[in-house]
N, C-alpha and C positions, 0 to 999 in steps of 0.2 A: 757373485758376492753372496754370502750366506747373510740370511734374516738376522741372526742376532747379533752382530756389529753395528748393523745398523739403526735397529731395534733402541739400542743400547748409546749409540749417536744421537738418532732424536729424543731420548729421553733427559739426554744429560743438555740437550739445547733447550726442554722444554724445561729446564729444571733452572735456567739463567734467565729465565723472561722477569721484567717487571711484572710487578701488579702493584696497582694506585692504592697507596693508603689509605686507611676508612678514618682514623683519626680526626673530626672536628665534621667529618662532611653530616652526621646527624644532626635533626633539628634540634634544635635545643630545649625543645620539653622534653626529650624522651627522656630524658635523663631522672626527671622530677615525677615521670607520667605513671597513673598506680599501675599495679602488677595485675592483669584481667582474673575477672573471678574463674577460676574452677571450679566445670559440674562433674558429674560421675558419669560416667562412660555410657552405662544403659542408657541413661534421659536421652545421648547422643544417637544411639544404636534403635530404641524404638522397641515395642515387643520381640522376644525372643519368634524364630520360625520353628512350626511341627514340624520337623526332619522329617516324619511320617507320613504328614500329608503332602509336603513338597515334593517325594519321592512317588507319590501316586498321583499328582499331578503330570511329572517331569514321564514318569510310565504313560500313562494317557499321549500324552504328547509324540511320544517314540512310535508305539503303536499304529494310534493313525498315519505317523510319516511312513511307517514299514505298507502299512496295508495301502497307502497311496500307491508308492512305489512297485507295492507288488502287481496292484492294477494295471500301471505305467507301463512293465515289465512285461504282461499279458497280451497287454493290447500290441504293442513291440512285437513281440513273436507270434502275433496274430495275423501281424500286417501281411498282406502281399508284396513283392518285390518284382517289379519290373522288370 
């Protein structure tokens, strides 16, 4: 049986399910309850990042993983084998 008959079965079954009405199930202040203040997005977000500096941190970081590795790598084909 090819994929999209079926595809196209369960979509049209998933397209007859109930879903439970929302009508009345809120409490009843929401209705009356104020609209939450709005701030501006920066206050949310916090000082802007130096792109410049995160980028010679994020280097820093590479670096030593590479020079760990290449250690790693040395000592690896350093070893003796049995």
């Amino acid at each position: 049986m090819k994929p999209l008959p079926l595809l196209i079965l369960m979509l049209a079954c998933a397209g007859c399910a109930d879903f439970p009405e929302l009508e009345g199930r809120e409490q009843p202040n929401v209705g009356s309850a104020p609209y939450p203040t709005l701030i501006p997005i920066q206050e949310n977000l916090g000082p802007p990042v130096d792109p410049l500096n995160e980028a010679a941190e994020v280097e820093e970081d590479l670096i030593a993983r590479r020079e760990a590795l290449e250690k790693k790598a040395e000592e690896l084909q350093a070893a003796e084998i049995n």
